[in-house]
N, C-alpha and C positions, 0 to 999 in steps of 0.2 A: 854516234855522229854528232860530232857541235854545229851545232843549227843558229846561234847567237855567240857573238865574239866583242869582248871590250879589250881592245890594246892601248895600251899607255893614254887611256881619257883623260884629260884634262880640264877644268873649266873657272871659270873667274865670272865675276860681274865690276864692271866701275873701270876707271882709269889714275893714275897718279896715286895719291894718298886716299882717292876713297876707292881704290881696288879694294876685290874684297874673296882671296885666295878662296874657293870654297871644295874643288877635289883634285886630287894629282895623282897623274901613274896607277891609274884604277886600269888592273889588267884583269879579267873575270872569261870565261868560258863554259857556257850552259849546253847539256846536251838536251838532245829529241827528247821529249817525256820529261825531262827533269824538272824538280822542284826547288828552288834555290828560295831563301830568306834572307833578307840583308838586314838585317839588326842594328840600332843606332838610335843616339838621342837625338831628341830636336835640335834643330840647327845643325847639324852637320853637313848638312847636305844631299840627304835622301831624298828628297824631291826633283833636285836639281838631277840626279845619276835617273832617274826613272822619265825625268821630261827628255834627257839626253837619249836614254833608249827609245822612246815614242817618237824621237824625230823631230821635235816641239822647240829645243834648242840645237844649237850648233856648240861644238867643243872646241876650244884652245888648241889644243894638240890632239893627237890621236885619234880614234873613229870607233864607231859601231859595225859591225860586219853580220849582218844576217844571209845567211846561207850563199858565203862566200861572198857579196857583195857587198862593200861600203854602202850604209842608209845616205839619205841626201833631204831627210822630208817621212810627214809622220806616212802608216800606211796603214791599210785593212788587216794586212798579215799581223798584224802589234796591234793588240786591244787592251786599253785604259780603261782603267776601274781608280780613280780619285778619290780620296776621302771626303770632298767636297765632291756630292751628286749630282749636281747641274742639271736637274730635271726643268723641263718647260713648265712652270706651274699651270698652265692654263691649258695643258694634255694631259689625257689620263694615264695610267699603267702602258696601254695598248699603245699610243699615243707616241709615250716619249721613245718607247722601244723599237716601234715601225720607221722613227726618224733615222735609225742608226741600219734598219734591214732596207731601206728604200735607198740610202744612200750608197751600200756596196752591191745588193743584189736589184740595180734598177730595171736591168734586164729582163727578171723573172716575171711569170706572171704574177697576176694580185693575187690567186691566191694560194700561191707558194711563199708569197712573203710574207702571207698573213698563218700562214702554219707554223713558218720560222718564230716568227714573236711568239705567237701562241706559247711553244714549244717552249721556249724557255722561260717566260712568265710563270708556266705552268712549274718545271724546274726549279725554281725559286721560291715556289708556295704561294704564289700571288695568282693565282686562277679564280678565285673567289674574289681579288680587287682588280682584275682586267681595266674596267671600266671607273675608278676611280683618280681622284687629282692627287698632284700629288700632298695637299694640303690636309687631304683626309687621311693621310699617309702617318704610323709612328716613324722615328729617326731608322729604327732600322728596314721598316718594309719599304724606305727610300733608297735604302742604300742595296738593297734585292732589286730593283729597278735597274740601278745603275749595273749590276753586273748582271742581271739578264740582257742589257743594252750592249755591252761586250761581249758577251758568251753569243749575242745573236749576229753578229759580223764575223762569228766562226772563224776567228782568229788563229792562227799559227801558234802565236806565243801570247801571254794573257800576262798584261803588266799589270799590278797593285800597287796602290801609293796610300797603303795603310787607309783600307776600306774602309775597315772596321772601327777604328779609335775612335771615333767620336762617341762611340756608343756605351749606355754603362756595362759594366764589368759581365753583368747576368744576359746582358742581350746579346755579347756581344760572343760568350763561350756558346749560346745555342745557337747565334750566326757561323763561328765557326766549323760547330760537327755541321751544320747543313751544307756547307762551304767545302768541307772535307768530302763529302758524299759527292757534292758536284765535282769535283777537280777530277774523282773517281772515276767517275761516271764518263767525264768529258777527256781524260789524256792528253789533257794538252802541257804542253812547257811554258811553265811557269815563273813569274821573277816577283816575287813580295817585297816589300817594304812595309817593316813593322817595327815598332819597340817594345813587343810584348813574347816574353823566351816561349812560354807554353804557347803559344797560336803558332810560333814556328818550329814547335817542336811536332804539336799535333800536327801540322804540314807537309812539313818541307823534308829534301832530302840533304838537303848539305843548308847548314847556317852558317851564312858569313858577316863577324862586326862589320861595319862601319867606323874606325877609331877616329873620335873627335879630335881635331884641332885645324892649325889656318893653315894649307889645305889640310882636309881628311881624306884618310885612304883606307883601305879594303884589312884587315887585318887576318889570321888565321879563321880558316874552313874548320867546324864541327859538324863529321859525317852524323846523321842521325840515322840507327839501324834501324825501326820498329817497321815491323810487316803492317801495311795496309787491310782495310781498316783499321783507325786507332780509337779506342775509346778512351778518353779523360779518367775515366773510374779505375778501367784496370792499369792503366801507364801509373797510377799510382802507388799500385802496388809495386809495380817492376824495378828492381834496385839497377837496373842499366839508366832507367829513365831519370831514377832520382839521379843519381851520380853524373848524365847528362846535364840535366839541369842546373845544380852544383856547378859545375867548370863552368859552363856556358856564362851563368849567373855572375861569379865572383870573375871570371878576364872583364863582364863588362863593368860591374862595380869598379875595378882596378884601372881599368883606363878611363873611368868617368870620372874618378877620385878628383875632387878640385876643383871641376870644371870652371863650376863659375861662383865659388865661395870667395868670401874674403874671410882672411887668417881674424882670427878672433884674437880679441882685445883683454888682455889681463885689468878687469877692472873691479872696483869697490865699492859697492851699494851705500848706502843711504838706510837706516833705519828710521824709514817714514812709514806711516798706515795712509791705505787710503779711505777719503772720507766717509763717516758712520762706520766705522769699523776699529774705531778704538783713537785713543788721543796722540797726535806727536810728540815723538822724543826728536833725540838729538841726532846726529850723525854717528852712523855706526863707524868705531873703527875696529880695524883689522887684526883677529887675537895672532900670537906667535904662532908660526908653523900654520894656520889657517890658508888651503886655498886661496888663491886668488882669487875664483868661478865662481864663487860662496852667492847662492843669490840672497834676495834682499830677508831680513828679518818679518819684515811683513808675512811672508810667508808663514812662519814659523809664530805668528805674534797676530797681526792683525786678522790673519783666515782662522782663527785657531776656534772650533769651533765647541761646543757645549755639551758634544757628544763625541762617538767617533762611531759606535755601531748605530745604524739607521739614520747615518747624516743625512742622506740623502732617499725621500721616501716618494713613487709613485703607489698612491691609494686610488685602486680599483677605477683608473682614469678612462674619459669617455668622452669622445670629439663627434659633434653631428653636425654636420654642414646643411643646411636649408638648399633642394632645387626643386626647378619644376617639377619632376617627380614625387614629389616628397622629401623627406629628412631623408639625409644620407649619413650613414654610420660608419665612422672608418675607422675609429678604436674605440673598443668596446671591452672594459676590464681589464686595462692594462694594470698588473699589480710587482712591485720591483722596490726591495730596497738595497742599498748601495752603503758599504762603509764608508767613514771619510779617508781618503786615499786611494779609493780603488779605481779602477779604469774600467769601463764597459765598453762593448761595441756591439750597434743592433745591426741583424742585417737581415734581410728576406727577398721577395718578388717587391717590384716598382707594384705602390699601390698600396702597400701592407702599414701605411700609415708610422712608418719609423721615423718622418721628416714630422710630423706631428707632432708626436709626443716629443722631441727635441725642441718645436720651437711653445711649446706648450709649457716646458722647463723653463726655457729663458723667458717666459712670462709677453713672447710676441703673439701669441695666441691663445683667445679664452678658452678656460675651460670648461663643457660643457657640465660634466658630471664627474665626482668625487675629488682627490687635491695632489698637489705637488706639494713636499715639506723639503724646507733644504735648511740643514741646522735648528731645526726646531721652529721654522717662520713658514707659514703659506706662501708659496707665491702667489701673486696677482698681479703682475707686470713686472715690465724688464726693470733691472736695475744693475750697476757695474760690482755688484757680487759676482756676475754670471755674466763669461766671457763667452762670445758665439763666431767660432770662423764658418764663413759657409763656405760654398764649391767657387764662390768668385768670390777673391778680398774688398771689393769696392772701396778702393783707392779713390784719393781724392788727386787724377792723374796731374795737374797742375804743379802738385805740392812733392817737395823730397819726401824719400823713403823714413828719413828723419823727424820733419814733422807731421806726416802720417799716424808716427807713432805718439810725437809727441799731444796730438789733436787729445788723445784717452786721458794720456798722463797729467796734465794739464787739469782735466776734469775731476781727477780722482785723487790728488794730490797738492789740492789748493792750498795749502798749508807749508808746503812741501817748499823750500829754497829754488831759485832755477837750476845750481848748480845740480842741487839732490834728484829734480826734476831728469836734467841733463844724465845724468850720471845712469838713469833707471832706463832712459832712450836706447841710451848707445849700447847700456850691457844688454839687453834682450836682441836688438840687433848685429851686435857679435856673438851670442850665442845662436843665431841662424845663419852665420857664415855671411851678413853680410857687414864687416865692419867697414871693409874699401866702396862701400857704394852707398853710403846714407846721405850721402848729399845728392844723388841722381836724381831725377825728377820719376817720379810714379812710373809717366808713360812711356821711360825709355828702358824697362825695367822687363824682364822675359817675363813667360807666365807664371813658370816657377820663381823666380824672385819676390815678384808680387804677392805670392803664397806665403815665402816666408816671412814679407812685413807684414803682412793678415796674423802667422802666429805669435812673432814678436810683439804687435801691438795686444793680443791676445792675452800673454801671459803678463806683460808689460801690469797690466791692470791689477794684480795680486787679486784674481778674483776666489770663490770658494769653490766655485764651479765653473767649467769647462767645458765647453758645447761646441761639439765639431758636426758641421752636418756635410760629409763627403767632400772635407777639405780639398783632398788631392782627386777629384773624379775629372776635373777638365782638364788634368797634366797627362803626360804622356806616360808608361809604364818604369821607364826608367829614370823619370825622373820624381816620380812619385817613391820610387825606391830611396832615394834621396833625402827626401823630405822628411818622410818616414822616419830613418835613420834621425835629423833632425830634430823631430817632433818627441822620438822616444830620451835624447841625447837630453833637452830641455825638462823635460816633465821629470825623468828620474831628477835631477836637482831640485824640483820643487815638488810632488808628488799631490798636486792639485788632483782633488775628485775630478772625476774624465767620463762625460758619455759620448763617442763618435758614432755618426749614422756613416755607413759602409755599406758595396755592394761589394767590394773586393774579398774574396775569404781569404786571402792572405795576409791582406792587411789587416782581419781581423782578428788572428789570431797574433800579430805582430802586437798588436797595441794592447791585448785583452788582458786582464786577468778572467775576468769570465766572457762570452758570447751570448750575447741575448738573440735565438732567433725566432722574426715573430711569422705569425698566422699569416696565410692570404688576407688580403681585404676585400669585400668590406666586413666591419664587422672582428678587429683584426685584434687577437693579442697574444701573448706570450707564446708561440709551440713548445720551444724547446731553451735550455740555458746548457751552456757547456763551459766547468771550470778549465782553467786552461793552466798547467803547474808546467810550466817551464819558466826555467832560469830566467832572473832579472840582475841588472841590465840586458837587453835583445837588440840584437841589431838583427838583419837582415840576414847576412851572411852567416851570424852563429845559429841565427833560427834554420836555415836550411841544411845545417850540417849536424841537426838535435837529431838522435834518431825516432823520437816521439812525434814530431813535428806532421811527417806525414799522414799519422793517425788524426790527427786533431780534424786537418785538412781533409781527408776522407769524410767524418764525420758533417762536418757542413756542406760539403758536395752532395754526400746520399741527401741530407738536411732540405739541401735546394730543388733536388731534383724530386722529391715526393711532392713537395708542392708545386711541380712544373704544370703549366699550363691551369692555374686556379684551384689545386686539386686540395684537399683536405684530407690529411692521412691521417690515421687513428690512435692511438697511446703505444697501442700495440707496438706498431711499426717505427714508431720513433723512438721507443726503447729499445728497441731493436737495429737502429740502428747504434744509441749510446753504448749500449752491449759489444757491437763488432767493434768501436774506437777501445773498448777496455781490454779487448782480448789482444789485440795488438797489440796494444801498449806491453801486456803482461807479456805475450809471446816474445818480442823485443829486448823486453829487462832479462827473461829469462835466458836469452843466448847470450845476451850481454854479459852474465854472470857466469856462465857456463865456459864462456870462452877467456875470461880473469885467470 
């Protein structure tokens, strides 16, 4: 039985030239029980289709039909879960939940309303913060709030407008299986909105894009079979699931293609050094048959460092923070050395002191005990050897995307012509797609935009090293896939030593020659390393279609989940898990070969 019906929806905002098309001829049909995912990047318009289903806006053309009748206005039977929580800060738990059971069951007595909240606080795992604000709240025991506040207006159909995203990658996969338990549990028909394939894969029963452009529309259904319960471990092994994933993945990569890049610029470096890093020459020009992309010699000349094994060395490093309690210890023995060239990526539980030892490298944080050597020099503060994008670019929003970049180059290239100057801007921001927008101002710029002149400015600088700390953790999932693609597309041309701090294990294995992952903290250091031998250059798309790929991925999920909840697993065990990633691998090559 269809219980929720979209015909021919339409919707706009603006008039004349600042209309602004955003959905058309969205025709959709959910049954009783069903789980539907609507997959899409940001700005498309998935906000707008989910405030259209709650009643919240009115559509252009076409209507909403819930069980048989045209909506007119939002209602009790459609319960909203926002990714923005809108908690009462100054109620507790109990508090903001009773606001939303007082409001449809005002009827009932007190204390049948007050079993209701109960009931699904307790649901959510917040029975132990009943009585707390929501201030004392982490991002995600806020965002259990908000959907025990839905789930308690016992709602017909349970609308999502991507609960979860705000949240990082490890809270937000243990928010999920909780989330999957509850939908279980609760049967209700469901409409999500997400940019993340695996959350709607562990979901939902039918995933449907969203295909960007002015307006965006509904594009082909991916039935997803897997019997309820789903566990993340084992769908990894299930070759339906891989091969799910795979289509689902590459139609969105393919209709995302482009989105919002500008075509890159065939242009010609400057062979300049930046300053302390060797004397200026002249202007490079361009040998016969030489690339275009060629980046600057700098690279190859002024990073060229004194070694290549042990460029980069952490000696038994150790961070103590002074509190009231006492000295607090969050890395403790961290010991890591890195050739020149290589890429690392740390990743663990929030807390495990990854973001430390990163800003410890860039020389923004003292070191308490033992040393960082990069080329054979101690660190002891920052200096532009050591380029650092973090999880915000901190754009100077006034200024173009241009001179943004140019703010570094300017610094490090005093020497340097304006032309040579000019020349070293524009080519790092046409190698991130955006050459049609450097004159845009910062603040007109998406989030991901913004990202990419954080790593243009980044690489811009010819530094020796490369400090990503969860570059891409405030983007959406598919546009983080993006970026990614980018960030690998740039690096393979200059092959700058690389450490990114990651919660993502996709993305860590995307970017990795090896995986650093560390300990619980406090107290936190190395658990485990995993080299990673797949093909270079990687993109996204060939990584998901390696048949090695999944093993790797196994390996830092069992990784994460030993350490779930502060736990500390023993040598044993986590050889034991590197042992199951090798037998895969071996079982894999061997049907590979078998079937030659």
């Amino acid at each position: 039985m269809t219980i929720l019906e979209i015909s021919r929806l339409s919707k706009s905002f603006g008039e004349g030239r600042a209309r602004n098309d955003v959905l058309a001829d969205i025709d959709l049909k959910v049954k009783e029980g069903e789980f539907i995912a609507i997959v899409g990047y940001s700005g498309t318009g998935k906000t707008t289709l989910i405030s259209l289903l709650a009643g919240l806006v009115e559509p252009d053309q076409g209507g909403v039909i819930f069980k048989g009748r045209e909506i007119d206005g939002p209602g009790p039977e459609r319960g909203v879960v926002f990714q923005s929580y809108s908690l009462m800060p100054w109620l507790s738990v109990f508090g903001n939940v009773m606001l939303a059971v007082d409001s449809v069951f005002s009827k009932a007595p007190k204390a049948e309303r007050t079993a209701i909240a109960d009931k699904y606080i307790a649901m959510v795992g917040l029975a132990h913060a009943r009585d707390r604000k929501p201030a004392e709240l982490s991002g995600g025991m806020r965002q259990r709030v908000a959907v025990a506040r839905a789930l308690a207006m016992r709602p017909e159909v349970l609308l999502l407008d991507e609960p979860l995203s705000a949240l990082d990658a490890l809270t937000r996969a243990k928010l999920q299986d909780e989330f999957a338990a509850i939908c279980n549990e609760e049967k209700k028909t469901i409409v999500l909105i997400t940019n993340d394939v695996d959350e709607a894969i562990l979901l939902a029963d039918r995933i449907i894009p969203l295909i960007p452009g002015t307006p965006a529309t509904l594009g082909p259904a991916f039935n997803v079979p897997f019997a309820r319960p789903r566990e993340r471990g084992e769908l990894n092994h299930d070759d339906a699931f891989i091969a799910l994933r795979a289509e689902v993945t590459e139609y969105l990569m393919e209709v995302g293609a482009g989105r919002d890049a500008g075509a890159a610029r065939d242009l010609v470096l400057p062979n300049v050094v930046p300053i302390g890093q060797g004397a200026v020459t002249g202007t490079r020009q361009q040998a016969a048959g030489e690339p275009a992309d060629v980046p600057p010699e700098a690279y190859g000349r002024a990073a060229e460092g004194v070694r290549v094994e042990r460029y980069l060395e952490f000696s038994q490093l150790k961070k103590v923070y002074p509190t009231p309690k006492g000295p607090l210890t969050v890395v403790d023995g961290f010991e890591l050395s890195m050739t020149k060239g290589e890429f690392v990526t740390l990743i663990g539980h929030s807390g495990c002191g990854k973001s430390t030892v990163l800003s410890m490298a860039a020389g923004l944080n003292p070191i308490t005990e033992g040393t960082v050597i990069l080329d054979g020099t101690h660190v002891t503060k920052a200096g532009p050897d050591r380029a650092v994008v973090f999880q915000a670019p901190s754009l100077m929003p006034w200024m173009t995307a241009y001179d943004n970049v140019a703010l570094g180059v300017d610094q490090v290239y005093p020497h340097a012509s304006a032309a040579e100057r000019r020349d070293i801007v524009e080519y790092y921001l046409s190698r991130v797609g955006l050459a049609d927008s450097m004159e845009r101002a910062a603040s007109d710029l998406s989030n991901g935009m913004k990202q990419r002149v954080g790593i243009a400015r980044a690489f811009a600088l010819s530094p020796k090293l490369l400090l990503l700390d969860e570059p891409f953790g405030m983007l959406d999932s598919l546009t983080r896939w993006e970026l990614q693609d980018v960030l690998m597309d740039v690096w393979a041309r200059t092959q700058v030593t690389a450490v990114c701090v990651t919660h993502d294990v996709d993305e860590a294995i995307l970017l990795a020659d090896r995986v650093v992952m560390m300990s619980n903290g406090p107290n936190a250091r190395i658990g485990n390393i995993m080299e990673v031998d797949l093909p270079r250059p990687r993109s996204r798309k060939a990584l998901i279609n390696h048949r090695d790929y999944y093993a790797y991925r196994e390996e830092l999920l069992d990784f994460l989940e030993a350490y779930e909840g502060g736990a500390h697993p023993g040598a044993e065990q986590l050889s034991a898990i590197t042992a199951k990633r090798a037998s895969r691998i071996a079982r894999q090559k061997a049907a590979a070969e078998a079937a030659e």
